[in-house]
C-alpha positions, 0 to 999 in steps of 0.5 A: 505465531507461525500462522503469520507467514503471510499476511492477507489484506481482504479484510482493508477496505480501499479507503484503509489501503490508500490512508497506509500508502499516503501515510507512508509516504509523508512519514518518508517525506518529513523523516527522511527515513528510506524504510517507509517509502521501501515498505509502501513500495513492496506493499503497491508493488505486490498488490500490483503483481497480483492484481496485474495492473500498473502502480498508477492505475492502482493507485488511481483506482483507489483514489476514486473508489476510496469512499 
């Protein structure tokens, strides 16, 4: 277990990447729990940094390419 001290997402295709962000997002929305719209936040907002981009062009980079 202590090779889990990060994560990596290179092998989440873009189409798996928008399908957990989406889904954290309704589950926020119809649950009211704050802990899924935090995790979908840190998720963007990391790859963000490392992608040195905007959460909405991240986000509509992946809305379009997501095939």
């Amino acid at each position: 277990m202590e090779l889990f001290d990060q994560i990596s997402i290179n092998s989440l295709s873009k189409k798996d990447l928008l399908l957990i962000i989406k889904a954290l997002e309704y589950t926020n929305e119809n649950t009211g729990l704050n802990d899924f719209i935090e995790l979908r936040d840190n998720i963007v907002k990391e790859i963000c940094f490392l992608a040195d981009t905007t959460e909405d062009s991240f986000i509509k980079f992946l809305e379009e390419n997501a095939n």
